[in-house]
N, C-alpha and C positions, 0 to 999 in steps of 0.2 A: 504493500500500500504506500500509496505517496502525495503528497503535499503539491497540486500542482499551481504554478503562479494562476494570479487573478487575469482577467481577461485585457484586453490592450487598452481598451477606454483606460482604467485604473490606472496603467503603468505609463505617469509623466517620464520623461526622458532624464537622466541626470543635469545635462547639458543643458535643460532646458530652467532647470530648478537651481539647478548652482547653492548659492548657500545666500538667498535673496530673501527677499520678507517672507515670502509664502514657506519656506522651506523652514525659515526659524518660527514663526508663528505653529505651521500644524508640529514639530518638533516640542516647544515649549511649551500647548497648550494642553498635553496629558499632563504633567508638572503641576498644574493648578487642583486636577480634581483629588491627590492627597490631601495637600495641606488643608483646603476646604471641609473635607470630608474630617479632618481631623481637631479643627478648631468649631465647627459649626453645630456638632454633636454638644459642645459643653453648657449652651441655651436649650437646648431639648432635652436631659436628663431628667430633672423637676419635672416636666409636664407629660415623660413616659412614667416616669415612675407613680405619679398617679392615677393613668390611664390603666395601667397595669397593678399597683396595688402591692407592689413593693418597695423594698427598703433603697437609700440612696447607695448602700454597700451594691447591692446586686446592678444599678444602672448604670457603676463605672465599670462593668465589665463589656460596656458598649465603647467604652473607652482604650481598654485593654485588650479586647479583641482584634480592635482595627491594628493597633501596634502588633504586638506579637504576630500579624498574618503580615502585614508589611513587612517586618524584618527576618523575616523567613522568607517571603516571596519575592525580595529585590534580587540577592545572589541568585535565587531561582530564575527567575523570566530574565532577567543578564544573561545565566549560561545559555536559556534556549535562546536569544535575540542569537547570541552568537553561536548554536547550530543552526537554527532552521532561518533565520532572517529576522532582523530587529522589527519592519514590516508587519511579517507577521502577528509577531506577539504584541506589537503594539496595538494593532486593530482587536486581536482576539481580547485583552487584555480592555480596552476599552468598550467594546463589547458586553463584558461581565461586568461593567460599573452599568452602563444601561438597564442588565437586567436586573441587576441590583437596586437601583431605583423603585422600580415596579413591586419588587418583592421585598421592600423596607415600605412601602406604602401602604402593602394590603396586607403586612405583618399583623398577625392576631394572637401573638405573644412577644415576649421577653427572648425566651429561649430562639426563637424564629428571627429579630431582632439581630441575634447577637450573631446568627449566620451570615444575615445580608451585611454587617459590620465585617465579618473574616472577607465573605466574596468582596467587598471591595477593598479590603487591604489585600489582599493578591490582583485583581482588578486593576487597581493604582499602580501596585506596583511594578508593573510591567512597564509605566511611559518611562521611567528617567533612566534604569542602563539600556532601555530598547533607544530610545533617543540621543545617549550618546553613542552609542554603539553605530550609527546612523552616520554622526558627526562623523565619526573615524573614516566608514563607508564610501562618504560621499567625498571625503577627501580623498579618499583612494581611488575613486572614481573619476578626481577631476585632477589629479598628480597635481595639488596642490593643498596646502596648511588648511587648517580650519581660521578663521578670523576669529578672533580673542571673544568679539560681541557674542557670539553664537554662542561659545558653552556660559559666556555670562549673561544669556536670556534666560536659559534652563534656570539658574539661580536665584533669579532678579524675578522669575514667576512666580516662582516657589516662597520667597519670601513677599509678594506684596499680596498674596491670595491671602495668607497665614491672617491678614488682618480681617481680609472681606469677609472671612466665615461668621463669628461672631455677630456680626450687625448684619449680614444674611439672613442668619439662623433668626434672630429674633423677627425683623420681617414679617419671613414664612411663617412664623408661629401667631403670628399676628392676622394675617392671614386667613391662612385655614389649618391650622394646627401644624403639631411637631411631625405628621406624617409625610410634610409637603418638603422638610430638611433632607428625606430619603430620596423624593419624588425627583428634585432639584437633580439629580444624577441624570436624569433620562436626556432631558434637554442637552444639558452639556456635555454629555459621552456624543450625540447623536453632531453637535457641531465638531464632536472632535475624529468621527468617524470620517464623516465628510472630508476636513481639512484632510487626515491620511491619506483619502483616495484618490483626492485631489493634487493632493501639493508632493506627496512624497513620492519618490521611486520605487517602484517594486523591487524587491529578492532579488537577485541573480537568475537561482535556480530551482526545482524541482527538490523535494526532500523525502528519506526514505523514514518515515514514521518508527523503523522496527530498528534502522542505525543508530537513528535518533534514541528513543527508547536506551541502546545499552549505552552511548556516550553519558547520557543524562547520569549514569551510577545512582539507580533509584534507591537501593540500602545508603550509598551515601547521603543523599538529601534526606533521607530518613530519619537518621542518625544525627544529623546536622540540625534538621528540626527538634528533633528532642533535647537535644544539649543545649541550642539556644530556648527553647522554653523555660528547659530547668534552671539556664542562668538568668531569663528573666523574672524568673518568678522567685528568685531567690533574692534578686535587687530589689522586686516586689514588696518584700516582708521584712526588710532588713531591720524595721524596727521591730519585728517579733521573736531575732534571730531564729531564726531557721535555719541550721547549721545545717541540718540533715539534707535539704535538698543541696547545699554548695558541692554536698560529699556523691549525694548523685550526680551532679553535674559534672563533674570529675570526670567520674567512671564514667559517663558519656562521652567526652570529649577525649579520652585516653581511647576508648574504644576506637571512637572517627577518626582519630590519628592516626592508629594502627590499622585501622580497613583502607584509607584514601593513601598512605604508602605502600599498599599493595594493591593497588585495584590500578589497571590498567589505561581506563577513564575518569580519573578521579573527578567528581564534583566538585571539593574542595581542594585544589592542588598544593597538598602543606608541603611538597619538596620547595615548586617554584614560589612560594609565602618567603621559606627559610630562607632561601637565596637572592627574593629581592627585596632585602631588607629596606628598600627605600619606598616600596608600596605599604609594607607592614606598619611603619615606623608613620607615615600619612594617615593610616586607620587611626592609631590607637591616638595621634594627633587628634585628629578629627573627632573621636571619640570623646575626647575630655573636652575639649572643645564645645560640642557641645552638652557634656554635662554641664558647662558651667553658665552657658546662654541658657539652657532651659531652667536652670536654677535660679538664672535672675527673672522669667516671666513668669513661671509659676510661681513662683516665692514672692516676688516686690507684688504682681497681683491683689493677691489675698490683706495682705499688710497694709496697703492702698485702703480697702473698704475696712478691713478690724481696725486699724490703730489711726491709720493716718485722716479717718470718716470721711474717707470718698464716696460715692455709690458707685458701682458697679458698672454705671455708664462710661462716669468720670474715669473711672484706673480705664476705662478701654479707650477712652480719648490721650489720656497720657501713652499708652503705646502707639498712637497713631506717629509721633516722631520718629520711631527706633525704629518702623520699619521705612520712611519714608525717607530715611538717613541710609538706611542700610541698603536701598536700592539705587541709592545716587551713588553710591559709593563701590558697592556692584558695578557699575556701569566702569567706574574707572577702572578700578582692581581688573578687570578682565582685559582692558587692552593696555595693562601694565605686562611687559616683556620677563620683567626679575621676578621669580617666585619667593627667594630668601626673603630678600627685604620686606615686604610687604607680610610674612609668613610672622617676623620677627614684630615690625610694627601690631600687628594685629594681636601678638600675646603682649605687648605692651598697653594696649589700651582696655582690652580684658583685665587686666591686673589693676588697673587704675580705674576701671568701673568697679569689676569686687570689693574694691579697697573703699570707694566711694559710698558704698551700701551702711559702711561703718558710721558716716557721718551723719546719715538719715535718724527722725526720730518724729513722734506723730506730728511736733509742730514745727515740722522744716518745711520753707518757705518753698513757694510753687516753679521758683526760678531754678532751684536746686533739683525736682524730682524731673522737670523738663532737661538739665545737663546730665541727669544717670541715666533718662532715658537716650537721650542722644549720642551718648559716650557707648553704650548697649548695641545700639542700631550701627555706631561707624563700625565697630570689633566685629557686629554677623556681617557685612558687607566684605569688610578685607577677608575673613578666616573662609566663611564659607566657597565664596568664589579660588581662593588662593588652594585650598585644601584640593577641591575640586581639579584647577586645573593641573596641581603635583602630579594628581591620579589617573588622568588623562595622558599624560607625558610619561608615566612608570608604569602603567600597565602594558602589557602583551598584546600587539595590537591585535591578535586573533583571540582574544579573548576580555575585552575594554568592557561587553556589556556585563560579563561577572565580576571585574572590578569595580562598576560604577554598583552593582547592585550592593558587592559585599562594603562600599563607603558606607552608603543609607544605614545597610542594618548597623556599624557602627555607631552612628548617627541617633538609634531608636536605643540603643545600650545605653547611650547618653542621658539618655532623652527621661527613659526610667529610671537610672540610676539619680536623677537628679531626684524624681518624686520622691522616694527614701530619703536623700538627704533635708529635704525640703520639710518631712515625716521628723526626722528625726529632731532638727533646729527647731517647729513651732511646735510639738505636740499638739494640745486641742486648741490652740490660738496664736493666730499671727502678731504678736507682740516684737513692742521694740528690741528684747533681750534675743530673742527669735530670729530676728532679722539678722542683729550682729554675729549670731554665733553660725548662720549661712553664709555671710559677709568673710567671716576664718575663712571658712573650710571653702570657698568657694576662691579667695584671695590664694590660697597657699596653692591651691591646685592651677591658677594660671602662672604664680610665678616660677611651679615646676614646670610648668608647659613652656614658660621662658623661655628657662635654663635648657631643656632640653634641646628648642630650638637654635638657641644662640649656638649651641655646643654639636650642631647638625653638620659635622665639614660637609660630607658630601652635597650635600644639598646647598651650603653654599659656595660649594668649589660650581657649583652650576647654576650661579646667580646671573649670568647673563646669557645663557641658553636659551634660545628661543622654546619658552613653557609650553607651547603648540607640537611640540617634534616629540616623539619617543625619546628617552635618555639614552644615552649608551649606556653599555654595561659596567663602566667604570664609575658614572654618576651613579648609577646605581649599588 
């Protein structure tokens, strides 16, 4: 059996797509239906959980679903973009957010809910390494660089959606209820179906479904999912300690070690991990990175309405800067040539927002929460795009869309490890004492991020490398 390309209407020419508005538009508009889908849920938990007649514990698993199926299915739809065509998966991939839509609408449980939350975090997660994976593609297609704008659209989407969700969400719920936050999916998979069929080029070639199948090392992605569950459910709980699962988590991941260095197609490939330490050493970047951004939105958030007597409105109007900072500054970081400096700059200004957090207290004036917002918004604008294009430049170029997937799930380790710390600093109240003891642990962890960077030779033996090219194997 086999995968045959779409018909010739579908398949624009590369030649003819180049890497122009249309080609970054439908590329960059799967990118939007994450983050949306991720911020726009946190106005419709209240009004499911009464509909349904449960507690507020059981409706953050609408929460934790879409994570945990994101960060398992970005490395996934990454490796198949890069067996069967990023094309494909991208469409198929968008596809299941549409039907997702439908069946979050006429959801008539909790449990039913928290499906159409998994289908579209594997759903989503298919645009951003199917769409770099693309990037690389169509550079190969045209024997010429990707331009800097293109992978900093991907970023600059991703972070200005992050805000629309919330004041969406409410909206819709204003509306015609929390069912219309699911609905919202149909429309937008269906413009983004389009933009694919339209704007992008087809595959190359024809795919053998049963090849495919043994490349994929379906025990590996097995195995791979289970060890990241158990490490995320262990970050989950950290203020329960739940040692027991770290000690399963373990044994998981000693296991997939031990299967993916003998498995022929490995899913996770830990030899070429080990050896290019300059892809690895970008993750676990990346990874603290953003544990300590989502540390500051989820944390200054809450703090905003308990202490500092915002409403709820208000603290979302004060992030309206840090993302509107962070996309102008996106814009530049991406046709910035040096990845060190900018890498170095950006844990600088991290350090010096954490450290800022110190200074906060319920009655600090409105000049001061609009400079920690702004300081927040420049650091995701440098790190995120900067992070991004390291990974792009150090990964294999026959295999970019499972680098770009395994970034993300990085990214979502963050993402929950931050909730924990966030658990651990306010207990049952976002208090001033609260804040500052986030403000440590969030300050120490960027100035290690620093150090690390500062003390990166390789990476900055290759501060004037053009960040668009593959590294050699020395920079690496």
């Amino acid at each position: 059996m086999s995968i045959h390309p779409v018909s010739v209407r579908t398949r624009p020419a590369p030649e003819t797509i180049g890497f122009g508005r249309r080609f970054v538009a439908a590329t960059s508009f799967g990118s939007v239906l994450n983050p949306i889908n991720s911020s726009i849920i946190a106005v419709a938990l209240v009004s499911i959980g009464h509909a349904f007649s449960v507690a507020t514990a059981a409706t953050t698993w609408l929460v934790s679903a879409l994570y945990l199926a994101t960060a398992i299915g970005q490395p996934l739809m990454g490796k198949l973009a890069d067996l069967i065509g990023p094309r494909r998966v991208y469409l198929f991939g968008t596809v299941a957010v549409a039907a997702s839509g439908l069946l979050g609408y006429f959801g008539w449980s909790l449990s039913i809910l928290i499906v159409t939350r998994i289908v579209i975090g594997f759903g989503t997660a298919a645009a951003y390494p199917a769409a770099m994976a693309m990037v690389r593609r169509q550079a190969r297609r045209l024997n010429r660089e990707a331009p800097g704008g293109v992978l900093g659209a991907l970023a600059i989407a991703g972070q200005v959606t992050m805000a629309v969700g919330p004041p969406l969400g409410g909206l819709l719920i204003a509306i015609g209820g929390w069912r219309l936050t699911f609905l919202i999916n149909l429309p937008l998979a269906v413009v983004g179906i389009v933009a694919i069929l339209a704007w992008l080029p087809a595959d190359e070639a024809r795919v053998s479904v049963a090849r495919t199948w043994h490349q994929i090392d379906p025990p590996g992605v097995v195995l791979f999912a289970a060890a990241l569950t158990g490490l995320l459910l262990f970050l989950m709980s950290l203020a329960s300690t739940s040692w027991w699962l770290l000690g399963v988590t373990a044994v998981l991941l000693a296991t997939l070690t031990a299967w993916e260095l003998r498995a022929r197609a490995p899913f996770l490939d830990v030899r070429a991990l080990t050896h290019n330490r300059a892809l690895t050493t970008t993750y676990v970047r990346y990874g603290v990175t953003m544990l300590i951004t989502y540390g500051f939105i989820y944390g200054w958030t809450p703090w905003l309405e308990q202490s500092a007597g915002l409403s709820a409105a208000d603290a979302g109007l004060l992030m309206m800067p840090s993302f509107a900072v962070a996309a102008v500054v996106s814009a530049f970081a991406s046709r910035y040539q040096r990845v060190w400096p900018l890498l170095v700059a950006g844990a600088v200004v991290l350090a010096a927002g954490s450290a800022g957090l110190l200074l906060l207290s319920g009655h600090s004036p409105l000049w001061l929460l609009l400079a920690i917002s702004v300081v927040f918004g420049a650091q995701n604008g440098l790190n995120i795009v900067t992070n991004q294009t390291a990974m792009y430049a150090q990964a294999p170029d026959e295999s970019t869309g499972t680098a770009a997937g395994m970034l993300r799930t990085f990214m979502y380790l963050g993402a929950i490890a931050s909730a924990s710390l966030i658990s651990l600093s306010f207990g049952h109240a976002a208090t001033d004492a609260g804040l500052h003891r986030l403000a440590v642990m969030l300050t120490v962890a960027a100035v290690a991020l620093l150090a690390a960077t500062l003390g990166d030779r390789k990476l900055a033996a290759a501060r004037k490398h053009d960040a668009t090219q593959p590294m050699s194997q020395e920079a690496r």
